[in-house]
C-alpha positions in Angstrom: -8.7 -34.5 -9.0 -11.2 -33.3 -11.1 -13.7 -32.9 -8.3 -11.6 -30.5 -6.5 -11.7 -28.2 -9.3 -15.2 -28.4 -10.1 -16.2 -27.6 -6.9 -13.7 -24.4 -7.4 -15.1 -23.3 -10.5 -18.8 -23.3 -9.0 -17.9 -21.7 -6.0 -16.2 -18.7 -9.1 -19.5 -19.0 -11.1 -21.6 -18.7 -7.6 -19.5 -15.4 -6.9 -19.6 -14.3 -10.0 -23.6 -14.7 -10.3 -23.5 -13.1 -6.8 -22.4 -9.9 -7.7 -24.3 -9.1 -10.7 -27.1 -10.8 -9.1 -26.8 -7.8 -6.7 -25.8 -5.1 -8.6 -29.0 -6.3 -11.0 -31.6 -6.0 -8.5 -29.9 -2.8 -6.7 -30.9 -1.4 -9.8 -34.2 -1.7 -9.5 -34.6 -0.9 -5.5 -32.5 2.3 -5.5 -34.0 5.3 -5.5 -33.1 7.5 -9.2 -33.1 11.4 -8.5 -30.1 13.0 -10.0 -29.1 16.3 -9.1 -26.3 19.1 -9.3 -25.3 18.0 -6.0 -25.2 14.7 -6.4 -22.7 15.0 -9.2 -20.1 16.9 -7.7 -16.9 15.6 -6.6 -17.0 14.5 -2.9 -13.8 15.2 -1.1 -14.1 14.7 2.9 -17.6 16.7 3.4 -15.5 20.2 2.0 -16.4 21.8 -1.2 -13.6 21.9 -3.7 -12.1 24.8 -4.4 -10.0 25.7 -7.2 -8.7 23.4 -10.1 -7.9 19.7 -9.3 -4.3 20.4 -11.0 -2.6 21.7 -8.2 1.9 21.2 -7.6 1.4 18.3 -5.1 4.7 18.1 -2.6 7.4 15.7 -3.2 8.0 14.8 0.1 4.6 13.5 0.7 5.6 10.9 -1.8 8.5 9.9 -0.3 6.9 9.6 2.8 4.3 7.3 1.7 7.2 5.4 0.0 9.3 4.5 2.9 5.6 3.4 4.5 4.9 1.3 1.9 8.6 -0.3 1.7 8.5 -0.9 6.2 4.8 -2.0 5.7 5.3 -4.5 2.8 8.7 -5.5 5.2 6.1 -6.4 8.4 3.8 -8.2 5.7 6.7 -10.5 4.2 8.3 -11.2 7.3 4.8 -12.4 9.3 4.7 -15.8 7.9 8.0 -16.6 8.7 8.0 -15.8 12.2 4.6 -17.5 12.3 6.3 -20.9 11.0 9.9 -20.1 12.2 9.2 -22.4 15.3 8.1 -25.3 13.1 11.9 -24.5 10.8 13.6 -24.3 13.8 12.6 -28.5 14.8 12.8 -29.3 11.4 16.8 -27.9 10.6 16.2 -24.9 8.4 15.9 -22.3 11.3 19.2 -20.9 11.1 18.8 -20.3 7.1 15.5 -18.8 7.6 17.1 -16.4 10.2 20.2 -15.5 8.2 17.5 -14.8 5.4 15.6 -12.6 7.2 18.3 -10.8 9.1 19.9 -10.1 5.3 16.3 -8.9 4.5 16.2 -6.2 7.5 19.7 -5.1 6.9 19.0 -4.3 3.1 16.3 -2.2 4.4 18.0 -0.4 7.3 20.8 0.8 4.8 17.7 2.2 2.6 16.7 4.0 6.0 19.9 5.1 6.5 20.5 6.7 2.9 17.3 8.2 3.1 18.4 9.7 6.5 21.4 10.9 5.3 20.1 12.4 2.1 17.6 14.2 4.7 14.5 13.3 3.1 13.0 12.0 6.5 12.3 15.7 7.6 9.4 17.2 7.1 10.8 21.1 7.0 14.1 21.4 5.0 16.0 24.2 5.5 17.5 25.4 2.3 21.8 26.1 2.8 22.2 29.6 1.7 26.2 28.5 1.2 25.6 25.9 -1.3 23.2 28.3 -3.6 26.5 30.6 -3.6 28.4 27.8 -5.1 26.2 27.0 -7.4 25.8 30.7 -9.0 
């Protein structure tokens, strides 16, 4: 037992040696000319303009949000459709489904409250009729 995590920690200490192993003798092969140029901040080949403190949109955050949440749902649900067929022969495919099925529904009524809350569009239109009421 011991043997399998020696062979573990040498394969660490290898990749650990590895990379500043690398980094070491990059140091020495790389070319060192620093400039003004060099030093700015690179942002997709455009020169920045302006400060970097800037309002930033909410709704690009949500965005990326429900992303992340349907993303991280196609990532957690993978294995077990790659082993379902295995559960399945061995009894436990029904809870497996029922799991899963509980999983999506959770997230559809997510999708839907976002939907309704109308935070899926990109352009909101603001309702002149409830800024009345709220005067």
């Amino acid at each position: 037992m011991l043997h399998g995590f020696a062979i573990v920690g040498l394969f660490i200490i290898v990749g650990i040696l590895f990379i500043f192993g690398a980094l070491f003798i990059g140091r020495f092969l790389r070319p060192n000319n620093p400039e003004k140029v060099k030093s700015e901040i690179y942002e997709c080949g455009e020169v920045p303009v302006g400060p970097s403190w800037i309002n930033f949109n909410i709704r690009f955050y949500l965005f990326a949000l429900i992303f992340v949440i349907f993303d991280v749902e196609a990532a957690l649900m993978f294995p077990v459709v790659a082993v379902f067929k295995r559960w399945v022969a061995t009894g436990r495919g029904m809870l497996a489904l029922v799991e899963i099925f509980i999983f999506v529904i959770i997230l559809f009524i997510g999708l839907i409250y976002v939907w309704k809350k109308r935070d899926l569009e990109w352009v909101k239109t603001v309702d002149r009729l409830s800024l009345i009421d709220k005067r």
